[in-house]
C-alpha positions as CSV (number, residue, x, y, z in Angstrom):
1,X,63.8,-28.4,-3.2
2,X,60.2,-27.0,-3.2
3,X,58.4,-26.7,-6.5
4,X,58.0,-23.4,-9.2
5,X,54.4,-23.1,-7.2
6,X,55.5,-23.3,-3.8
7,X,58.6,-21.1,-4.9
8,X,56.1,-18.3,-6.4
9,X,54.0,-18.6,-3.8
10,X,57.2,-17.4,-1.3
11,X,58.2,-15.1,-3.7
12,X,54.9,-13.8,-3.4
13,X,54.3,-13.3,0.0
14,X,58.7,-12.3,0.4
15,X,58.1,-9.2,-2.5
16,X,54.1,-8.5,-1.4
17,X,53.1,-8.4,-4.8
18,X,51.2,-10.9,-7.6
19,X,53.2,-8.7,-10.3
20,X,54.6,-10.8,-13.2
21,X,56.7,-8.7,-16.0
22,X,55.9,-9.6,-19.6
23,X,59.0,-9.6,-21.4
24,X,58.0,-9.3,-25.3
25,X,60.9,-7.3,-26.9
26,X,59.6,-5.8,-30.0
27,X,63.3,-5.6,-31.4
28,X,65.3,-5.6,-34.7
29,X,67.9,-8.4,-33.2
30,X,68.7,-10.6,-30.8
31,X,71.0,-8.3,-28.6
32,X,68.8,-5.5,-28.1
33,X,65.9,-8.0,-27.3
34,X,68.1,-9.3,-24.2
35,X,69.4,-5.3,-23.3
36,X,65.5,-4.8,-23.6
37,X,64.6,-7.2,-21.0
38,X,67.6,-6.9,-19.0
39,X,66.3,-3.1,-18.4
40,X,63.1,-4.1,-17.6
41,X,64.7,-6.7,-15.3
42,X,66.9,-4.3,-13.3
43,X,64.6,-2.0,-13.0
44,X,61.6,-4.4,-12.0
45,X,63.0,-6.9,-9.6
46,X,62.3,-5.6,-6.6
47,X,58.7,-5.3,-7.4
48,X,58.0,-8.2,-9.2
49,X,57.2,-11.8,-8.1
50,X,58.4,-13.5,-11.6
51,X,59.2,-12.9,-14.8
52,X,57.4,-14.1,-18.0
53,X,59.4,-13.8,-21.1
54,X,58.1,-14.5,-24.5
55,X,59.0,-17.4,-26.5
56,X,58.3,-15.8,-30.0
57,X,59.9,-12.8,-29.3
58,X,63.4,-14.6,-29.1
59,X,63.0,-17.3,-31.6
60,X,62.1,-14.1,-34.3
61,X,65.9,-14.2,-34.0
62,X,67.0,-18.1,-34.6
63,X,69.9,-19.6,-32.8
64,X,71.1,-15.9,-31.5
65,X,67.9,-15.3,-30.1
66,X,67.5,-18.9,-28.6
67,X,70.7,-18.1,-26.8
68,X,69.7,-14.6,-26.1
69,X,66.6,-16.1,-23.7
70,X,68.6,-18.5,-21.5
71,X,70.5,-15.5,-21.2
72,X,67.3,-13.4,-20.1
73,X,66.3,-16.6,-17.8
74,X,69.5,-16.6,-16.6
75,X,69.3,-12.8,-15.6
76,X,66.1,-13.6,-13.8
77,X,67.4,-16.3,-11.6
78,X,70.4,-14.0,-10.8
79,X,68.3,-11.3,-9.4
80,X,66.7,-13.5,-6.8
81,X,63.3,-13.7,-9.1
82,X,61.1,-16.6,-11.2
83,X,61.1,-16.9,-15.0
84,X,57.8,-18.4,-16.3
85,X,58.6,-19.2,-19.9
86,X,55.0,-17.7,-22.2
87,X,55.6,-20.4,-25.2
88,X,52.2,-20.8,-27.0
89,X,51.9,-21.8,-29.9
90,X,47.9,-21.3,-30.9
91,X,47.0,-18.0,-29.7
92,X,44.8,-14.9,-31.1
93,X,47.4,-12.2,-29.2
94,X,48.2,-10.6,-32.6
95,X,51.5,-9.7,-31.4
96,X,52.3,-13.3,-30.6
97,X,51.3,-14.0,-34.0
98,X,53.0,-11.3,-35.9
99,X,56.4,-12.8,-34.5
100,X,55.5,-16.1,-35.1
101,X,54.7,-15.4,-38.5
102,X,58.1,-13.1,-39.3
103,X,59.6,-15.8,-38.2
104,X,58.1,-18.2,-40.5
105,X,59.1,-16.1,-43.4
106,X,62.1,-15.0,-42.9
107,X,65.0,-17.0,-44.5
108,X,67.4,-19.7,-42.8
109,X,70.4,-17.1,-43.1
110,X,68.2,-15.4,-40.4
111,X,68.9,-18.2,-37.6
112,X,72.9,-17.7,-37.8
């Protein structure tokens, strides 16, 4: 099996594009973060070469949101495209940080 580059690099040259969809749902739960994405998805696919959902955006949202983004991953395999996972953890992209942070304060009744 050829490699994520090699793979991008196809899916590249297959879609004629270097587009890569940022997937940051700014949402109050877990399930209209993944409706969120899965719009963008459907609606993207056939322009994009990959997909680049947001690590901080999901975990905002514990366990639910944890299984909410394999779920968006998932979508993005199923559509024929390439999920490259944004999971930084130092970063000065305030809204990175603003979910980070929520998260941090929130309470552990927030992860069920």
């Amino acid at each position: 099996m050829a490699g994520f580059f090699e793979r991008l690099a196809a899916r590249c040259a297959s879609q004629e594009t270097f587009l890569c969809v940022g997937l940051d749902p700014r949402a109050s739960s877990a399930a209209e973060a993944e409706a969120l994405c899965v719009s963008l998805i459907d609606a993207t696919h056939d322009v994009a070469c990959c997909f680049k959902p947001n690590a901080a955006f999901f975990e905002a949202h514990g366990s639910a949101g944890l299984e909410a983004l394999k779920r968006v991953i998932a979508k993005v395999h199923a559509v024929g495209g390439l999920a490259l996972l944004d999971c930084k953890r130092a970063t000065s992209a305030r809204a990175t940080a603003e979910a980070h942070a929520w998260r941090a304060t929130t309470t552990s009744a927030r992860t069920a």
